[in-house]
C-alpha positions in Angstrom: 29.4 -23.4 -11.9 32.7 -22.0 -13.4 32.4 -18.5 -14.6 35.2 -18.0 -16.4 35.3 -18.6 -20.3 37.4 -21.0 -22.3 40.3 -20.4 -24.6 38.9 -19.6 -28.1 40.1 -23.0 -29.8 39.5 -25.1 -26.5 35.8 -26.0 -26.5 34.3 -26.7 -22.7 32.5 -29.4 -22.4 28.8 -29.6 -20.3 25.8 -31.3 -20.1 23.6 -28.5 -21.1 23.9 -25.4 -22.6 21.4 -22.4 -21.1 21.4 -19.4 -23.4 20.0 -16.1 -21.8 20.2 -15.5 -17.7 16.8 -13.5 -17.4 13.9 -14.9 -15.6 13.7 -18.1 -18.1 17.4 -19.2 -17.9 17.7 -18.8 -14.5 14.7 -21.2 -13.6 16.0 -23.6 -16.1 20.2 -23.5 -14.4 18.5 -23.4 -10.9 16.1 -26.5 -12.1 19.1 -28.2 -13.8 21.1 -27.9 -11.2 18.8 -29.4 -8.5 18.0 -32.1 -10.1 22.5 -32.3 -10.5 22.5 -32.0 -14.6 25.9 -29.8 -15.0 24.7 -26.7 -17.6 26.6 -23.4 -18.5 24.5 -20.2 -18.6 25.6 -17.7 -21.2 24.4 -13.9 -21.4 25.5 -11.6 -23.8 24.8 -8.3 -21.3 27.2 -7.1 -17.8 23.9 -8.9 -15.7 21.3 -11.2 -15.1 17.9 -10.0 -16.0 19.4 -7.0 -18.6 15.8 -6.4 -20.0 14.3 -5.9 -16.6 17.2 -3.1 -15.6 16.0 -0.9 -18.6 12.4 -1.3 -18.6 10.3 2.3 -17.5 10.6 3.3 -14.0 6.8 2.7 -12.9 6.8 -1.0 -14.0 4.9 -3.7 -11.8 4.3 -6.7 -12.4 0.4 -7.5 -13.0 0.6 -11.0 -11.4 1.1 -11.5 -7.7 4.1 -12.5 -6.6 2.9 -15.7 -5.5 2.3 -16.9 -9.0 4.8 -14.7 -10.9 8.0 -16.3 -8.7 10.6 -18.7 -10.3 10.8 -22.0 -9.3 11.7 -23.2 -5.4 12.0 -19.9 -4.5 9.6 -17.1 -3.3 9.7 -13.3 -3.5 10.5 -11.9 -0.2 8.2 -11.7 2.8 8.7 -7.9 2.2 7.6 -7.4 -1.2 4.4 -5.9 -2.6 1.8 -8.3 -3.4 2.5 -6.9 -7.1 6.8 -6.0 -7.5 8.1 -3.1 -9.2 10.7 -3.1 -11.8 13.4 -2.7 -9.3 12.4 -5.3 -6.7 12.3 -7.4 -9.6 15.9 -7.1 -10.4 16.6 -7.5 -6.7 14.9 -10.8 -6.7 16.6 -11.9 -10.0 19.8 -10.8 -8.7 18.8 -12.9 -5.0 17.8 -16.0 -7.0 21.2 -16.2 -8.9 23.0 -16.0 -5.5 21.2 -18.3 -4.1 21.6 -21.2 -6.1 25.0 -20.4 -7.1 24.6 -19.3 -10.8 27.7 -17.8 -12.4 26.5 -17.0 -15.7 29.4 -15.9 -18.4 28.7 -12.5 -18.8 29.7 -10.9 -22.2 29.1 -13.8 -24.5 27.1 -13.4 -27.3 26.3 -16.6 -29.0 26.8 -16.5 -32.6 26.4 -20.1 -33.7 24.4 -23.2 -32.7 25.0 -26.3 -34.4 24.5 -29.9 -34.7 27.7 -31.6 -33.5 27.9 -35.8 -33.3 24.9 -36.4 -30.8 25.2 -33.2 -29.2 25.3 -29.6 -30.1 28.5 -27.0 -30.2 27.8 -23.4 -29.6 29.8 -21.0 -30.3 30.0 -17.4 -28.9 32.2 -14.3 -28.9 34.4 -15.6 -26.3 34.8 -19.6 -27.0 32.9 -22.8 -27.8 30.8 -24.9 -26.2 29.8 -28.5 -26.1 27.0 -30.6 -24.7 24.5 -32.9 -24.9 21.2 -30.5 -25.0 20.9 -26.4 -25.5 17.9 -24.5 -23.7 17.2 -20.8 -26.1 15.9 -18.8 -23.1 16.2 -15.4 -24.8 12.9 -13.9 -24.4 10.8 -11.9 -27.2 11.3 -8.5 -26.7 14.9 -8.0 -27.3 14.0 -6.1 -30.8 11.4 -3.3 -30.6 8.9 -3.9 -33.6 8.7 0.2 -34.3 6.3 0.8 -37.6 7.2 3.6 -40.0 3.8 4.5 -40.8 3.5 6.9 -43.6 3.8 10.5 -43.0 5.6 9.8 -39.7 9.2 11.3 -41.1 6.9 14.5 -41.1 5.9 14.3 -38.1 7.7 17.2 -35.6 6.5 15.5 -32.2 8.3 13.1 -30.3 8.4 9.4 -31.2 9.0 6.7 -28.7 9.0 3.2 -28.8 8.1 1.6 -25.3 11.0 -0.2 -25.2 13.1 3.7 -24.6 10.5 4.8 -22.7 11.5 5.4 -19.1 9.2 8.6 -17.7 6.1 10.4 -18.2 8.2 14.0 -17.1 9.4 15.4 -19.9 5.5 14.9 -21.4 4.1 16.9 -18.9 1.3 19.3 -19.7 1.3 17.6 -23.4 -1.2 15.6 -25.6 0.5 12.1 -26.0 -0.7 9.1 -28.0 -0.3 5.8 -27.1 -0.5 3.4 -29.9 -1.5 -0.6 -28.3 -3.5 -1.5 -25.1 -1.2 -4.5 -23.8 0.4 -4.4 -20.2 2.8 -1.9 -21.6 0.5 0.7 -22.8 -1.8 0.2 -20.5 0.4 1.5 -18.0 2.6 3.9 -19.7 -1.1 5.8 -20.1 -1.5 5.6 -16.7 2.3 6.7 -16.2 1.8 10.0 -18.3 -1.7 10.9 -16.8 -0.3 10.3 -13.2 2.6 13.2 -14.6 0.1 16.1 -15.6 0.3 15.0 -19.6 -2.7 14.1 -21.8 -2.8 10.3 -22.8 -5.2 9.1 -25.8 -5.1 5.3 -26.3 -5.4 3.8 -29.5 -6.0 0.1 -30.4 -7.7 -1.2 -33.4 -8.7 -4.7 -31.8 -11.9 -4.9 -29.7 -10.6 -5.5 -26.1 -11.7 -7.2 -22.3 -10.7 -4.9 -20.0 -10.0 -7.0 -16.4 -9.2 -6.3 -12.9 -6.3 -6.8 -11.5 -7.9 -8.0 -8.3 -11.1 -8.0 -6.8 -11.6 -7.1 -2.7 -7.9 -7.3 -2.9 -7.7 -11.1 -4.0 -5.3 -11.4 -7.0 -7.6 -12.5 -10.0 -5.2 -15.1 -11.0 -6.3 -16.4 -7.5 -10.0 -16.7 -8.4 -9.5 -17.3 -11.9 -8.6 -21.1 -10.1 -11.9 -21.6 -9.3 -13.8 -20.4 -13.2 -10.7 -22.6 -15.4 -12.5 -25.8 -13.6 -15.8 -25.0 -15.6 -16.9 -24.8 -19.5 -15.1 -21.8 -21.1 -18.5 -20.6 -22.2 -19.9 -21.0 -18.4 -16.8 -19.0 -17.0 -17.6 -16.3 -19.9 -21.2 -16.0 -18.5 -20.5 -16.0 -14.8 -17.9 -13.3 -15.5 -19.9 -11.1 -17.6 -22.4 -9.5 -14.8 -19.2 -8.7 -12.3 -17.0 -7.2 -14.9 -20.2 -5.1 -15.9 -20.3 -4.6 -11.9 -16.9 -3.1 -12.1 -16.4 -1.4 -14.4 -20.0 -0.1 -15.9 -20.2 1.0 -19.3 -16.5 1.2 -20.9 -18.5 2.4 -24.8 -18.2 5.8 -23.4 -14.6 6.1 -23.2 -14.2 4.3 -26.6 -14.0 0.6 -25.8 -15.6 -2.3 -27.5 -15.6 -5.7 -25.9 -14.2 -8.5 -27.6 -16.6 -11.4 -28.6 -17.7 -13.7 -26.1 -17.9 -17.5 -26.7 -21.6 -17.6 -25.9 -24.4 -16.0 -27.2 -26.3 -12.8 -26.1 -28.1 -10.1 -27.2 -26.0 -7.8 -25.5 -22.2 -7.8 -24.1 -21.4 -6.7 -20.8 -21.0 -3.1 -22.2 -24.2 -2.9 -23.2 -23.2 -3.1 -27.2 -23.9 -5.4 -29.8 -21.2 -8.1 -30.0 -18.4 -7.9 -31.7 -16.6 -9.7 -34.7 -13.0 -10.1 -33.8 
């Protein structure tokens, strides 16, 4: 692909359009391209997978690499069974290379619009022509950071989890961490790994699941529960997660509802509502 960008007033012409070069637009120009469609990926940051390069230091993925690589091409030999941040960007940075992928660095796109039968973007450098566009620009570009009341108050440190890079400077310090996604999850783990004093909080009741069992990535068995009833795999599950993981009420945890009925959920509580 040609990396360089057009005059302003000259629009290039292409079949397809790709805006974003993380993970998403990278599969889509390496799936483009193999199958010969001519496509121009723009990014609006110096590299491909920007969000990746900033995200906190002890970042893994929680899928195995087997299922978490981009199409026709696996993660090395040499990687962990479950990549950190950094051999993630090594990967994206090896995937671009390998099929050739010049995205135009720099380019912000500012407009897209119907134009004839085709679209015309238009970016901070030029415009562009072409038959289809592909939006590839993730979700979590913008932080979603609450101002809840009393917080301008508040003489602590506040951090989003988008600026959060280390548990250090919280060392030997009480530390909330508001949400239990992948993100919170392990930023907890993070902080208690560097001597400070994480409380979770979450106001939804939550399943709590391996990552693997015996060392098999649960995506791996999950294979074998998706070919039965929802309400079956919900039941088979419940006994080995109770097996796992004993009672979770005592540190606070409250299972969500299950789609079948019992008297009891696997935490030994009454179910409950979501």
């Amino acid at each position: 692909m040609e990396a360089s960008a057009p005059a302003a007033n000259v629009p290039t012409s292409t079949d397809a359009v790709v805006i974003g070069a993380g993970p998403a637009g990278l599969a889509v120009g390496a799936c483009l391209q193999r199958e010969g469609v001519p496509c121009i990926v723009l990014e609006r940051a110096e590299s491909v997978g920007s969000r990746w390069r900033t995200h906190y230091d002890r970042l893994h993925l929680h899928t195995d690499k087997t299922r978490s690589a981009l199409p026709y091409l696996p993660f090395p030999d040499a990687a962990p069974t479950y990549p950190s941040r950094q051999e993630v960007v090594d990967y994206l940075d090896a995937y671009a290379a390998h099929f050739g992928l010049e995205p135009r660095f720099g380019e912000e796109v500012e407009t897209v619009r119907r134009h004839g039968e085709g679209w015309e973007t238009v970016t901070s450098r030029g415009r562009y022509r072409s038959r289809r566009v592909v939006v590839a620009t993730g979700f979590a570009n913008e932080p979603n950071e609450p101002m809840w009341p009393g917080r301008e108050d508040f003489g602590g440190t506040v951090l989003h989890s988008a600026v959060y890079r280390s548990g250090e400077p919280f060392r030997g310090l009480d530390v909330l961490v508001v949400g239990i996604g992948n993100s919170g999850a392990e930023i907890a783990l993070d902080l208690a790994e560097r001597g400070a004093r994480p409380t979770l909080a979450f106001r939804t009741p939550t399943n709590v699941i391996p990552r693997d069992i015996l060392g098999i990535p649960l995506l791996a068995l999950s294979r074998l529960s998706m070919k039965l009833p929802p309400a079956w795999a919900d039941r088979l599950n419940a006994p080995l997660l109770r097996l796992i993981f004993g009672d979770l009420t005592r540190y606070g945890f409250r299972a969500a509802r299950s789609r079948w009925v019992l008297d009891r959920n696997p935490w030994r509580e009454p179910l409950n509502e979501r």
